[in-house]
N, C-alpha and C positions, 0 to 999 in steps of 0.2 A: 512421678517421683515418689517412692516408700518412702515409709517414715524415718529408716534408717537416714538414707540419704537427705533429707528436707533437715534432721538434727545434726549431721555432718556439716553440712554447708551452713546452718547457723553457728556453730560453734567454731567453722574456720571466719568471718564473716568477724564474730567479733572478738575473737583473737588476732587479729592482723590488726583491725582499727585499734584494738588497747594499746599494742606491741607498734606499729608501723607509723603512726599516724605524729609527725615532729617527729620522727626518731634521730633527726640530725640538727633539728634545729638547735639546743643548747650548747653551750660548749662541753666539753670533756667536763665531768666535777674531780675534783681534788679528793683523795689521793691515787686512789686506785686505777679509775679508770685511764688517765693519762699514763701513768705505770704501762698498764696492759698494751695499751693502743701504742704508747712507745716505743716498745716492745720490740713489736710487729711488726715497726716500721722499721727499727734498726739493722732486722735482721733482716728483711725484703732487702733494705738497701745495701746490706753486705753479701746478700744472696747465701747467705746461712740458714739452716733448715734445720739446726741444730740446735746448735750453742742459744741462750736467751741472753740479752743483754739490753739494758736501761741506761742512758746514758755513760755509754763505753762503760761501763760496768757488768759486770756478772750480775745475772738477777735468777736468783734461785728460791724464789721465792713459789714458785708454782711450775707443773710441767709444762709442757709445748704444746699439748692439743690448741689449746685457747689462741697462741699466737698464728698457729697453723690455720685457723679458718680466719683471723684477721687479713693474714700474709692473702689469702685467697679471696677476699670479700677486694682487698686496695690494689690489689691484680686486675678486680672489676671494677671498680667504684674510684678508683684513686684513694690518696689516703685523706679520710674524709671522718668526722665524727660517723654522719652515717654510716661509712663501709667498719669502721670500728665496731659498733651497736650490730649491724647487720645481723652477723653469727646467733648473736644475742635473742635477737628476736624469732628470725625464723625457727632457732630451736626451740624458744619459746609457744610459737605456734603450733608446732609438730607434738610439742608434748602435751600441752591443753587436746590435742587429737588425740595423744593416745591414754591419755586417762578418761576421754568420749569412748574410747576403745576397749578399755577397762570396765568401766562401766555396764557397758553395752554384753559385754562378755559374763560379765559375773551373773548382772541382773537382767536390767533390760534398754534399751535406745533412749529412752524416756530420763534415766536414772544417769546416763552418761552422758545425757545433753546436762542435767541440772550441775553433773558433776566437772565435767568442763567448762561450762561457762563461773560457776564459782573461783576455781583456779583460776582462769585469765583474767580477773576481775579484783584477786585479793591485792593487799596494797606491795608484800614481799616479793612474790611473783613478779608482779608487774615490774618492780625494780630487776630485779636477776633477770627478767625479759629483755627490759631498755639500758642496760646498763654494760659497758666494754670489760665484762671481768669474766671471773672461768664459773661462775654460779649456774647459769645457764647450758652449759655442754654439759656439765657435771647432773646437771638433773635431766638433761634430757637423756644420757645415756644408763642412769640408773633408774628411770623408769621405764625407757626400752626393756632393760633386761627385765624388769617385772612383769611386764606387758608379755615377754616370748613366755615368761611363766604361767601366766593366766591362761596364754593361749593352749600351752601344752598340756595345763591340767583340768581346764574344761570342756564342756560338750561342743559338739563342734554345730549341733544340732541346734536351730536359732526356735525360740520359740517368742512369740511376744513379750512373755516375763518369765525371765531366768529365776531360779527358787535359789541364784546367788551361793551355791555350794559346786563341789570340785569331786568331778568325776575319778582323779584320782591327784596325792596328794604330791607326786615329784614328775617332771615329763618324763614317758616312756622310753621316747625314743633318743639315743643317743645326740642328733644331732639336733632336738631343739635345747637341750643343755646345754649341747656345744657355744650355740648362737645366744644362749643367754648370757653367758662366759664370756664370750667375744665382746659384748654391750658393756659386760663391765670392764674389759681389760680397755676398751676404748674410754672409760670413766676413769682409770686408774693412770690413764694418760694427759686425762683433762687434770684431776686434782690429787691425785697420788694413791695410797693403800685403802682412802676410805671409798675408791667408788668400787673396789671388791669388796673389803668389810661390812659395810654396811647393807647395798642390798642382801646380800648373802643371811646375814644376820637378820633381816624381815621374814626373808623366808624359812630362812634355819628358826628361828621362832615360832612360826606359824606350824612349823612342822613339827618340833618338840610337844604343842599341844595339842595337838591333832593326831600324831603317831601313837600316840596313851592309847591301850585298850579301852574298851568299853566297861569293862571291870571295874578295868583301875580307875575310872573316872567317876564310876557312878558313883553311889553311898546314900547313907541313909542323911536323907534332910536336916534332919535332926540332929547331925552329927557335932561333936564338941569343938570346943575349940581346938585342940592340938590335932583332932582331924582335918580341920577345916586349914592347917597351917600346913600338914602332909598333902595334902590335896593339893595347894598354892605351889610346895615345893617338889612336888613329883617331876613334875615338867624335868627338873634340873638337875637329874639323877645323874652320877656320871658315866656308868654304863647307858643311858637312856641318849644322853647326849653324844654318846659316838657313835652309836647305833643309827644317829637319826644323821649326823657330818658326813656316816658310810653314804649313808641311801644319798645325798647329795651329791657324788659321782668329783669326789674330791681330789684326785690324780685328775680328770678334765677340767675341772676346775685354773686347776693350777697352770696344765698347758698350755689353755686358751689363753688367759691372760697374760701369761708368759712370750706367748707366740704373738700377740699384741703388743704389747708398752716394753716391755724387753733391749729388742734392739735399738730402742733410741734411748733408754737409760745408761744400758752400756755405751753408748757411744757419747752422749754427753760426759759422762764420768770419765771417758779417755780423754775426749777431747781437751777436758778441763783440769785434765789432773785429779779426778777426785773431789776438786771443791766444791762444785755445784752440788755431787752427790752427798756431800758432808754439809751443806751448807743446808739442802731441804729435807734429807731425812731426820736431822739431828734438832739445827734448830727450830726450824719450821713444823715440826711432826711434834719428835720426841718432848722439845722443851714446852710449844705451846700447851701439849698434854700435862705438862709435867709443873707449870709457872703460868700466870698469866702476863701475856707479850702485850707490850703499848694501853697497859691500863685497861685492859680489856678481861675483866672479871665480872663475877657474880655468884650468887645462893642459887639455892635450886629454885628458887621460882625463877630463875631469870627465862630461863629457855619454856614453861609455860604460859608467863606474862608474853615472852617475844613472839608465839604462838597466835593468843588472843589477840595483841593488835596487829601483827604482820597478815593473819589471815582476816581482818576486817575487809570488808560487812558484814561477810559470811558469818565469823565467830559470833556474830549475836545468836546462833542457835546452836553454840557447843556444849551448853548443859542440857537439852533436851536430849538433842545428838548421842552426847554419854550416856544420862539414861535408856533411852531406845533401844543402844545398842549393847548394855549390858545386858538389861531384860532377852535382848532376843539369842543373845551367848547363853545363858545363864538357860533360856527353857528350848536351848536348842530347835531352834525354830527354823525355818527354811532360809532366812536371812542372817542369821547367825554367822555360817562361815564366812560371809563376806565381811560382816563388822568384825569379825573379831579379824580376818585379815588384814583390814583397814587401821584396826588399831594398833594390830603387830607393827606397822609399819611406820603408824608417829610412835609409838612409846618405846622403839630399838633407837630411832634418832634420841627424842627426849632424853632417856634415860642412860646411853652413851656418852654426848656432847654434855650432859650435867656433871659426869665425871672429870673430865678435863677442864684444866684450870682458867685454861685461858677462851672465851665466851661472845661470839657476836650472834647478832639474831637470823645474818645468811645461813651460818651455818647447818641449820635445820631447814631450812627453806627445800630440800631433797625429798621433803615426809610430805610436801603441802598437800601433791596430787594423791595422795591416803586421807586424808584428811577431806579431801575434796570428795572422794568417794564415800566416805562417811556422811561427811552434809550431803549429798545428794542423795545417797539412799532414803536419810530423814525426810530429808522436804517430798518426794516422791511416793512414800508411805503417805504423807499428812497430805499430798492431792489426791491420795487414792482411797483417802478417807480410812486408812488400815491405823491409823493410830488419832487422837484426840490434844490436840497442844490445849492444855489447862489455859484458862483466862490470866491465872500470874505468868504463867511463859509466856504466854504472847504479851503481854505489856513488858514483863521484862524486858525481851528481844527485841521490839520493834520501839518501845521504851530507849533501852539504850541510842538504835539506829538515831531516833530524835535528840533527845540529849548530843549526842555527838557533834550534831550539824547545829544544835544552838553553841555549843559550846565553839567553835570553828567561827561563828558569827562575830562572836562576841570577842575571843584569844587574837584571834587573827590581826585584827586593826588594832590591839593595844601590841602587838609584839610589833606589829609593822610601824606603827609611830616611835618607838626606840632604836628599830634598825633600818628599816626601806622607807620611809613615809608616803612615799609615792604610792604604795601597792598595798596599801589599805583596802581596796576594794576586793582587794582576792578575798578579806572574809565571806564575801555575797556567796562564797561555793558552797559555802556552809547550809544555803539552801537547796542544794541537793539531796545528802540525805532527813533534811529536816523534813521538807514535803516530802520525801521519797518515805519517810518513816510514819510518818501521819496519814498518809495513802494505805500503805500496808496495811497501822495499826486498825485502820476505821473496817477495810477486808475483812480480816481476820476476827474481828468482832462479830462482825454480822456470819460466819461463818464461811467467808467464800476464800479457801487456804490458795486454790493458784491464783488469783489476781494479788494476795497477799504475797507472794514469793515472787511472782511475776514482776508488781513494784521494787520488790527488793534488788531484783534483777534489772532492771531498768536502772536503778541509782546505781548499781555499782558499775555498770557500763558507763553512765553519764561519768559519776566520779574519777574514774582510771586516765583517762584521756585528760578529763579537767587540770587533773593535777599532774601530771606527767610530760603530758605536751604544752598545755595553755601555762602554767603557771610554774613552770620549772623554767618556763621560758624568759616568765616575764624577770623573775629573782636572776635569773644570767644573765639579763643584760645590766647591773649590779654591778659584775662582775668587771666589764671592761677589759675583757680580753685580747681585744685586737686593739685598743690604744695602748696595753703594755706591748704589743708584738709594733706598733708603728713606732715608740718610745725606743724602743731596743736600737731599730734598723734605721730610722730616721728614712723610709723610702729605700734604703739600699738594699743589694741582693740579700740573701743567708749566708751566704761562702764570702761576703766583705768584710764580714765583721764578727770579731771573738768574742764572746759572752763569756763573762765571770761571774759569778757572788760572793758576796762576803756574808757567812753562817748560813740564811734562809736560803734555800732553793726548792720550791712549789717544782712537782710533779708536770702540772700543768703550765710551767714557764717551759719547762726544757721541751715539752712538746710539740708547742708551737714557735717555739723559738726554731724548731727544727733542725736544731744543733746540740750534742752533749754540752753542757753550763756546770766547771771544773765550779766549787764550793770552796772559798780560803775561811779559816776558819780564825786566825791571826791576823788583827788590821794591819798590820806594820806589813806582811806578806801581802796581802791583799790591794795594797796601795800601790808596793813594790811593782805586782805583778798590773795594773792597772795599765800605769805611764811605762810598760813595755807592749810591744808588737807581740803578736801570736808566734809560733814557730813559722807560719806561713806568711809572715809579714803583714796580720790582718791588725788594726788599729783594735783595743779591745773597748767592749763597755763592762761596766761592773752594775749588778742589778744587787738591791740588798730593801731592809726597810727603814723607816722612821726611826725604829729602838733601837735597832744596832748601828744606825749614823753615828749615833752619840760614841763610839766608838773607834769608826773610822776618824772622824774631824782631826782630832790632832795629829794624825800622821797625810791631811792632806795639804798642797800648797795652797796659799789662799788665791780665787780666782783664778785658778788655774783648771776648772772644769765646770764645764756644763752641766747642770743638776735639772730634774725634771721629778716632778714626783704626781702621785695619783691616789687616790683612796685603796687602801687596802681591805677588799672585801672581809665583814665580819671579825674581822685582826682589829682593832681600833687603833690604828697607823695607818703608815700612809707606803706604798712602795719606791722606793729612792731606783732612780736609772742614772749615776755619774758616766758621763764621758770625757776624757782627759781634752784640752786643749791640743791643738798640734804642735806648738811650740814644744811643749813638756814633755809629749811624745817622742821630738826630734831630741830634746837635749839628752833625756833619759838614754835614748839609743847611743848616741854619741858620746856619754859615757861608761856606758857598756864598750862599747868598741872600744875605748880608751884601757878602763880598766884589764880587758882582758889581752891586752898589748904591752 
């Protein structure tokens, strides 16, 4: 077995245990994922391949790719948290492959093992890996399309160590463009105009500063300030800039992705009149851009800070990483093209998503595998002894790594004695990267950089699984999921009995209740509709919580219902399940028939 292949097979090896290993053990978490996994079941079960819908409702909150590979995972799997997760993960796996591919491609085998195994390992990734939402299709199909790029503008010719630059700067041939266009119209289908936008925009970057003559780049060192600002802004010329949108083959561009996501956007838009299509370009795009939705804001460090810890462990060497890779842009060096590709490709995410208003930390989660070629390039230099980490870098960095895990030690059990008390021992993970960071640190001192990384790399495989499978598990069962699902039905089928709420309705009720759960949002309505029958003559329950009882009471009879209630995870209430007596059922009905006589 070559080396290519021995780093292939490690990097599928612990991408699958990160990604695979419990991926169905928790329940669905609140809010999303049950949304999504909902989704997919509704429309399986109405044999809709179109239309999205969330409890009997239009949900236009994202396109169809995502429910499409769920609809085909519960085709396999049943509908099952796993087959929901499924999509999630194996794309997740294919893309930690192909930024090994990436890797491998720019530089060398070596460079693209350290770089995939950092991706499958960081703590955002690993969530968009194990998680029922569209983060996952959305990155793995805009890193394909990078990946056809790499491919088309490198040598095809494999040498041990790649010198990390590009034989030419757009692909020649017609139809590896085509197919990189194809990658993104299939991302444009996962999560709408951003999975052509923004790859588009890495590259379109990459190639503004690249397409500069040599002329125009060079100058005198020395140069003043207002040079050194011309210089910064040449890139942005507007001649320069369309010059450089031609060379990107922009009528195929447009085809491809056209000839992709196309047909089912028209067809949702008929189907539905319009709304869906009004509902996700406008509010879902334009307003989130334009306002921040659900309290979901921030300053511009937001999406930097969401960076450093989304990309934990790894981030403990992003200040080195940025130096390295300035220095090696800046004296154009053999590795240069690579960082500074790399870096096109987080600071078009950055510095796009800091523009809009509205802010989570997924949302960049598309740049990580750049960012992961960046830290691997680093760490790969510093085992090849081609660069020197100063003695404050490396306490910094592996400084941090220990801090972290004291810090986990110690946070842990004082958070878990105000919320879980039980699960105070989840601090002990916290020795993970503690020894994992005092291993390194003590390496890296004595000079020996791969057992130093190699540890690093060891805790963050240990850590991914730790908390992802072992300990998201143990916090779920908290939750009590399936004693609200036995409180609902009492043992009876799903087609027996109608489920209401009054105000609250949890994503993850209507999921596994298996049933749409209509919302009254007026007790006096909510009560009314309680002590009636379903249209199908199903006796109903009403599900609500603690705070809003105080609400319903005075328009219930007294003793006239069954009440049942349970802790309401992290809510500080309690979840209320009322079920009407049968008596009250029978008179309610019988004055119904009355009245309407």
């Amino acid at each position: 077995m070559n080396r290519s292949a021995r780093d292939f097979l490690i990097v599928l090896l612990i991408a699958a245990g990160c990604f695979f290993i419990n991926l169905g053990g928790p329940h669905l978490w609140d809010r999303d994922e049950p949304r999504n996994a909902g989704c997919a079941a509704e429309m399986l079960a109405a044999s809709d391949w179109v239309v999205p819908t969330f409890n009997a409702e239009l949900r236009d909150h994202k396109p169809v790719l995502t429910y499409w590979f769920m609809m085909l995972s519960y085709l396999a799997f049943g509908v099952t948290e796993f087959a929901a997760r499924f999509p999630s993960a194996l794309l997740g796996v294919v893309t930690t492959l192909l930024t090994f591919f990436i890797g491998r491609q720019l530089f060398s085998s070596s460079v693209g093992l350290w770089s995939a195994i950092a991706l499958s390992t960081t703590m955002m990734f690993g969530v968009a890996s194990r998680a029922a939402t569209p983060d996952a299709p959305l990155i793995f199909f805009s890193t394909l399309a990078i990946a056809i790029y790499v491919w088309g503008t490198t040598s095809t010719v494999r040498n041990e160590r790649q010198e990390g630059s590009f034989t030419t700067l757009f692909p020649e041939r017609w139809s590896v463009a085509a197919a990189m266009y194809l990658a993104m119209g299939m991302a444009v289908l996962a999560k709408g105009p951003v999975g052509m936008v923004l790859p588009t925009a890495v590259i379109g970057m990459f190639l503004l500063i690249k397409r500069l003559q040599t002329s125009e780049t060079g100058g005198d060192s020395q140069a003043g300030f207002v040079s050194r600002i011309q210089s910064i802004l040449r890139p942005f010329a507007p001649i320069h800039i369309l010059k450089t949108c031609w060379s990107m083959r922009p009528v195929t561009a447009i085809l491809c992705v056209l000839a992709v996501a196309l047909p089912w956007y028209v067809l949702v838009h008929l189907k539905t009149g319009g709304e869906w299509t009004y509902g996700f370009f406008v509010k879902h795009n334009v307003e989130r851009a334009m306002s921040s939705m659900d309290g979901h804001r921030g300053n511009f460090l937001f999406y930097p800070v969401a960076l450093i810890v989304g990309f934990f462990p790894w981030s403990i060497f992003w200040i080195p990483t940025l130096l390295d890779g300035i220095k090696q842009v800046k004296t154009k060096s053999k590795w240069g093209d690579g960082y500074l590709f790399a870096f096109c490709w987080v600071g078009v995410y950055l510095c796009l998503f800091s523009i809009a208003k509205t802010k989570l930390p997924s949302y960049i989660t598309p740049c990580y595998p750049g960012m992961a070629l960046a830290v691997g390039l680093f760490l790969d230099r510093w085992i090849q002894g081609e660069i020197v980490l100063t003695k404050t870098w490396r306490r910094l960095a592996f400084g941090s790594l220990i801090a972290v895990g004291a810090g986990i030690l110690i946070a842990i059990p004082i958070a878990a004695k105000l919320l879980v008390p039980e699960e105070g021992f989840l601090g002990l993970l916290g020795l993970i990267p503690l020894t994992g960071g005092i291993v390194a640190l003590l390496a890296a001192e004595q000079g020996r950089s791969r057992r130093a990384i190699s540890a690093t790399a060891v805790t963050a495989v240990l850590m991914s699984p730790a908390i992802f499978a072992f300990a998201a598990a143990e916090i779920d069962e908290h939750r009590q999921v399936d004693q609200l699902v036995e409180m609902m039905y009492q043992g009876e089928e799903t087609d027996a009995v109608d489920i209401i709420s009054f105000s609250s309705t949890e994503a993850s009720w209507i999921f596994y209740a298996r049933q749409p759960i209509e919302r009254f949002l007026d007790p006096e309505e909510a009560t009314k509709e309680l002590m009636k029958r379903s249209p199908l003559g199903q006796p109903r329950v009403l599900v609500t919580t603690g705070k809003r009882m105080k609400k319903l009471k005075p328009f219930l009879p007294k003793n006239q219902f069954n009440v049942q209630q349970m802790p309401y995870f992290m809510e500080g209430t309690d979840i209320i399940v009322l079920r009407p007596n049968s008596e009250i059922v029978q008179t309610a009905a019988e004055e119904e028939v009355r009245v309407s006589r």
